[in-house]
LUMVO-290216 format. One record per residue (C-alpha): residue number from 0; x, z, y. Coordinates in Angstrom, 2 decimals, padded with zeros to 5 digits. Example, Ala and Ser with C-alpha at 12.3 -4.5 7.8 and 13.67 -1.06 7.14 Angstrom:
<sites>
@resi = 0&east = 012.30&up = 007.80&north = -004.50
@resi = 1&east = 013.67&up = 007.14&north = -001.06
</sites>
This chain:
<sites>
@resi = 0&east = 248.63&up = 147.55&north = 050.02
@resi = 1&east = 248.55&up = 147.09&north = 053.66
@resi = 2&east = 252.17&up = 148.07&north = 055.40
@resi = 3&east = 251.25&up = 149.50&north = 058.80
@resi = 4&east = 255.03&up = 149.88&north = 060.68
@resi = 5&east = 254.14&up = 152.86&north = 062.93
@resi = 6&east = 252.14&up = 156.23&north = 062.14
@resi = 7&east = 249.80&up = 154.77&north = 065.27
@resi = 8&east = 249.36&up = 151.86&north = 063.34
@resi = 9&east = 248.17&up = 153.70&north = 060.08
@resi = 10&east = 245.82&up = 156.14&north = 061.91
@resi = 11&east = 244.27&up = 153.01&north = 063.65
@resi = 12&east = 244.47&up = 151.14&north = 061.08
@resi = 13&east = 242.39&up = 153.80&north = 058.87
@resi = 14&east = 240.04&up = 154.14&north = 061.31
@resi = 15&east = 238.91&up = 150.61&north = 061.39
@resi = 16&east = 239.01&up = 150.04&north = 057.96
@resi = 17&east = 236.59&up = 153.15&north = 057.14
@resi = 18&east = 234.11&up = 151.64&north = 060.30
@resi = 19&east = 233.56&up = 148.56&north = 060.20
@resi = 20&east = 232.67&up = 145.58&north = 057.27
@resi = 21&east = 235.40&up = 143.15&north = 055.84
@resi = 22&east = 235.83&up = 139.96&north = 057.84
@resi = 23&east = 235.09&up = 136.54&north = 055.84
@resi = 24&east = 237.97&up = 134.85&north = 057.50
@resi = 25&east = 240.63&up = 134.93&north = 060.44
@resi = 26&east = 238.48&up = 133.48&north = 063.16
@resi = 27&east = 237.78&up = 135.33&north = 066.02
@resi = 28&east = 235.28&up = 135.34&north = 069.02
@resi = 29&east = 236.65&up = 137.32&north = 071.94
@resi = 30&east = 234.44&up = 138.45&north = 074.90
@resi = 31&east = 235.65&up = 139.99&north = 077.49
@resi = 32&east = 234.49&up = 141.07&north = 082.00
@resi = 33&east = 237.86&up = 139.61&north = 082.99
@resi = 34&east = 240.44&up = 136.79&north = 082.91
@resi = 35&east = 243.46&up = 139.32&north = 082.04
@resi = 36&east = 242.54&up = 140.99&north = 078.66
@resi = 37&east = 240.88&up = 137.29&north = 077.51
@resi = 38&east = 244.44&up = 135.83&north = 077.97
@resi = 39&east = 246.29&up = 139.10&north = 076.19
@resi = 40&east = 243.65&up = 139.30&north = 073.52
@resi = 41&east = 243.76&up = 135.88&north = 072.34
@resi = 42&east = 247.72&up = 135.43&north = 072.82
@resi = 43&east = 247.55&up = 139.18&north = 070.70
@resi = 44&east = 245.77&up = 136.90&north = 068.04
@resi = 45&east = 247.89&up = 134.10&north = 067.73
@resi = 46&east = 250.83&up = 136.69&north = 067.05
@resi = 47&east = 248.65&up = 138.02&north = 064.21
@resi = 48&east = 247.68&up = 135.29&north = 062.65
@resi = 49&east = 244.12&up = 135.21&north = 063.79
@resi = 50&east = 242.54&up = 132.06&north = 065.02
@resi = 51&east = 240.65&up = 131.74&north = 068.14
@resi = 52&east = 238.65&up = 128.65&north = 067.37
@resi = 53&east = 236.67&up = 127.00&north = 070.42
@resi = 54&east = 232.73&up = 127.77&north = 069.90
@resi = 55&east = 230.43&up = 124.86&north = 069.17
@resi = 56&east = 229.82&up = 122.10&north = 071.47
@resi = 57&east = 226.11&up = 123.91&north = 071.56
@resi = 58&east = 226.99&up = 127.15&north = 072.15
@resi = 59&east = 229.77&up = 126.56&north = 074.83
@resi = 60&east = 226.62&up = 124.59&north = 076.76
@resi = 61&east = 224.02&up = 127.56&north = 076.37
@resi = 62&east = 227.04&up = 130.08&north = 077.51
@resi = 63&east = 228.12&up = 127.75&north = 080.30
@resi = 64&east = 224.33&up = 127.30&north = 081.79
@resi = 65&east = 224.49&up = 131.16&north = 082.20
@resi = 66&east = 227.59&up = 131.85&north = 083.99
@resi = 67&east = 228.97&up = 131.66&north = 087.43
@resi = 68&east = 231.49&up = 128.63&north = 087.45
@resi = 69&east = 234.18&up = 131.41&north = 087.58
@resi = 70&east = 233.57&up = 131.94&north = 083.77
@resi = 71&east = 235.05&up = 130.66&north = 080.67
@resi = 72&east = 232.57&up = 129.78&north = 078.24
@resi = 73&east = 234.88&up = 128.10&north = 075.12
@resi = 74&east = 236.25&up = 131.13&north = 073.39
@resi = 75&east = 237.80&up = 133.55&north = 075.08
@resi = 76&east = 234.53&up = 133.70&north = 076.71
@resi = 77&east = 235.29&up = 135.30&north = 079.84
@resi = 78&east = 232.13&up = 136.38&north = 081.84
@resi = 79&east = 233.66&up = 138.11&north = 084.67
@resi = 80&east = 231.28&up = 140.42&north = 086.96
@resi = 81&east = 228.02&up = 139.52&north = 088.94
@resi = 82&east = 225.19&up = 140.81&north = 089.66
@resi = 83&east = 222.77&up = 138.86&north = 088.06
@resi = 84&east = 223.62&up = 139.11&north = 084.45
@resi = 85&east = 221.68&up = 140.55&north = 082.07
@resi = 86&east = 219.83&up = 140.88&north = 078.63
@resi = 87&east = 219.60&up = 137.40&north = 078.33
@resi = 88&east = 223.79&up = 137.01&north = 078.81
@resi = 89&east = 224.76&up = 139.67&north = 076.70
@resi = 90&east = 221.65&up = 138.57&north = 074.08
@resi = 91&east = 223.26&up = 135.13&north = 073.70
@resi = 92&east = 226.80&up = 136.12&north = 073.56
@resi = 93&east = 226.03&up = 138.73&north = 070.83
@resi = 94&east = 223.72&up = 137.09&north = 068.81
@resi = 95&east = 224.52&up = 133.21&north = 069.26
@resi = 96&east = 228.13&up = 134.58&north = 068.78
@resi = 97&east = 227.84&up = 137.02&north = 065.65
@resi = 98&east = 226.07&up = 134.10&north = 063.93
@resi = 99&east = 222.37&up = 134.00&north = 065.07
@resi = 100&east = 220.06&up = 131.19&north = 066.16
@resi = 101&east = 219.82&up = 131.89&north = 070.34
@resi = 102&east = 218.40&up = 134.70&north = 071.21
@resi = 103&east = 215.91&up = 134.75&north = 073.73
@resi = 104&east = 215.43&up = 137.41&north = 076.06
@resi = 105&east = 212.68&up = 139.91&north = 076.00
@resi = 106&east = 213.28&up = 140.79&north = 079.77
@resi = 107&east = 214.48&up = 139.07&north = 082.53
@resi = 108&east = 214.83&up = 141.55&north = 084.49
@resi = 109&east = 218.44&up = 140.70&north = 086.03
@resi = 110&east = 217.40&up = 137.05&north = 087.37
@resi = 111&east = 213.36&up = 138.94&north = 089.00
@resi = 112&east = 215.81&up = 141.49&north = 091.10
@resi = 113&east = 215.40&up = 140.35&north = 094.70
@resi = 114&east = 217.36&up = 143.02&north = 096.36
@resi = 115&east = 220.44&up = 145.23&north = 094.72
@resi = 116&east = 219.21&up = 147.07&north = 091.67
@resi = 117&east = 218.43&up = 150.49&north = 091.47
@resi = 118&east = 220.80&up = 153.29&north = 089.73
@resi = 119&east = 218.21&up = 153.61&north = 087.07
@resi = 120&east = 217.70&up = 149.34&north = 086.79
@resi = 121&east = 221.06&up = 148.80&north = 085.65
@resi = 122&east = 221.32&up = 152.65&north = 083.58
@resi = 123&east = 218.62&up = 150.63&north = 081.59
@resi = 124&east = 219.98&up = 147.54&north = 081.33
@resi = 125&east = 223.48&up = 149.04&north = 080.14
@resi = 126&east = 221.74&up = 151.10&north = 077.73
@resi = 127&east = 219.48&up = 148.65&north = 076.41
@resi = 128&east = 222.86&up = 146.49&north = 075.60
@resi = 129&east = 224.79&up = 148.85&north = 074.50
@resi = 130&east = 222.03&up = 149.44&north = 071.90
@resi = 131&east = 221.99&up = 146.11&north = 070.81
@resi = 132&east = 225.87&up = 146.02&north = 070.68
@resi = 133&east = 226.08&up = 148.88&north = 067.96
@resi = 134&east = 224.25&up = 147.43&north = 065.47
@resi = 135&east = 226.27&up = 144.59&north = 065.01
@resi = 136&east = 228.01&up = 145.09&north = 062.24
@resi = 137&east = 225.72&up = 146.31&north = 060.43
@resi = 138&east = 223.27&up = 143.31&north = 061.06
@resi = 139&east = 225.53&up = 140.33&north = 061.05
@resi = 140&east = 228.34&up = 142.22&north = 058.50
@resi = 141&east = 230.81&up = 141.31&north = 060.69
@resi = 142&east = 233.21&up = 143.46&north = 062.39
@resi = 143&east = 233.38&up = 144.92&north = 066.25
@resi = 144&east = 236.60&up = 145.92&north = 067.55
@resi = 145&east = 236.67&up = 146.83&north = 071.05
@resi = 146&east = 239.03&up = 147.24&north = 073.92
@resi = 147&east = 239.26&up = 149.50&north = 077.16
@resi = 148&east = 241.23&up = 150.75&north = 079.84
@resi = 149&east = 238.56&up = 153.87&north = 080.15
@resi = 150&east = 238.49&up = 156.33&north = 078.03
@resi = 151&east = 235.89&up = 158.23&north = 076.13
@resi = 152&east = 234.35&up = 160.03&north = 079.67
@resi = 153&east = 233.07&up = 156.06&north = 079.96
@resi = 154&east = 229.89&up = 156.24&north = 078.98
@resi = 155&east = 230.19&up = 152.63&north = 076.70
@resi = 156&east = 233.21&up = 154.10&north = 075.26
@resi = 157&east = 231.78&up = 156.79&north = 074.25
@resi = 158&east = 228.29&up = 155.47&north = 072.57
@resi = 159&east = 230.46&up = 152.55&north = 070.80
@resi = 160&east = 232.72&up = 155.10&north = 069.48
@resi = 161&east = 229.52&up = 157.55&north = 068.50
@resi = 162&east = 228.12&up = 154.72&north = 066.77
@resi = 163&east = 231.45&up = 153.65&north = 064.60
@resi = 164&east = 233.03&up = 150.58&north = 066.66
@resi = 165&east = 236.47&up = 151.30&north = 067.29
@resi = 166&east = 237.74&up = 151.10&north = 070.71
@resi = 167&east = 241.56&up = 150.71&north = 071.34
@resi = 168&east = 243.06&up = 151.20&north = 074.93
@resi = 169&east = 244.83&up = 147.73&north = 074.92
@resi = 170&east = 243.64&up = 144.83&north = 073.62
@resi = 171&east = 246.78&up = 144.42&north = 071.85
@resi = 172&east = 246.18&up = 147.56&north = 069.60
@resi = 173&east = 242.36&up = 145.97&north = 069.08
@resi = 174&east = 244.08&up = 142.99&north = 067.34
@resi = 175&east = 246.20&up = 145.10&north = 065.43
@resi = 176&east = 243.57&up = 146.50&north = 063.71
@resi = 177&east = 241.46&up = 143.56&north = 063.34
@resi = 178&east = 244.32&up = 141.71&north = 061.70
@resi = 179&east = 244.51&up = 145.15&north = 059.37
@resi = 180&east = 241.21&up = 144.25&north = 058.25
@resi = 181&east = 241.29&up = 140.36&north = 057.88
@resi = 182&east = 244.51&up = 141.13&north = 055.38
@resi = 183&east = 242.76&up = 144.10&north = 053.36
@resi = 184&east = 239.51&up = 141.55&north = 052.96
@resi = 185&east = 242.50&up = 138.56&north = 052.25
@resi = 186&east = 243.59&up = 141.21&north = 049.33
@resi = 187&east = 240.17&up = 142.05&north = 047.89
@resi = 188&east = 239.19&up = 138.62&north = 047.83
@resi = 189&east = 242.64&up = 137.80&north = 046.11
@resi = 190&east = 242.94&up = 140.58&north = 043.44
@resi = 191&east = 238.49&up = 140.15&north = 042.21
</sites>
């Protein structure tokens, strides 16, 4: 039995739980377009028990070659904004991260833009890794938990939702429910 304190809790706790697979452990990887929600996610974790273990020596260099020196490539991994990321970024941070060998772009489209993309350039670009981002869980078994300050009028709010990754307006209330799940998988493994 998992005791959730608040009736918020329980209904977000629920909704993660019937969404997303059982984590294998506590350790987290947290991604995030800003500085801010990197440091509140991770201190979130250390509250909850989850670990936010630095990535490998290998993966911190391949992350590091592709951001602006602004970035934090160790875990938080924060990317912040510019112009010229793309497929390849958000290939390596979701595959490499989630447990894949590197993945290598199949367009690199971002870095061939000379002048400011078009509406449509970057409509494809989001949409291309937003499909990517759903599936996920179901390809690595690993939960997604997300966080926003936009609601579900964002469009990437509204396809992660759609496609069963839960996304909590503060990071805080992300790491609530990923800590729901890491102690439900900490029981099953326990009581089988």
């Amino acid at each position: 039995v998992i005791r959730a304190h608040t009736v918020e809790d329980l209904f977000e706790w629920a909704g993660a739980l019937s969404l997303q697979p059982i984590p294998r452990g506590r350790n987290m990887a947290i991604l995030t377009h800003s500085g801010g929600p990197a440091s509140s996610l991770a201190d979130a974790c250390n509250r909850w028990g989850l670990k936010v273990p630095l990535f490998s020596e290998r993966l911190q260099a391949r992350i590091k070659e592709l951001l602006p020196s602004t970035g934090s490539f160790r875990n938080p991994v924060d990317l912040t904004f510019f112009m010229d990321m793309g497929v390849e970024i958000d290939g390596l941070l979701m595959h490499g991260v989630m447990g894949s060998t590197f993945f290598k772009s199949v367009s690199e489209i971002a870095r061939k833009w000379v002048k400011v993309p078009s509406y449509e350039q970057v409509r494809n670009l989001f949409l291309g890794t937003m499909e990517a981002f759903i599936k996920l869980p179901r390809q690595y078994g690993k939960p997604v938990i997300t966080s926003s300050f936009a609601d579900r009028e964002d469009d990437a709010v509204k396809m992660a939702q759609d496609n069963g990754i839960p996304c909590f307006r503060a990071p805080e209330r992300a790491v609530s429910a990923m800590a729901a799940l890491c102690r439900y998988g900490e029981i099953r493994k326990r009581d089988s």
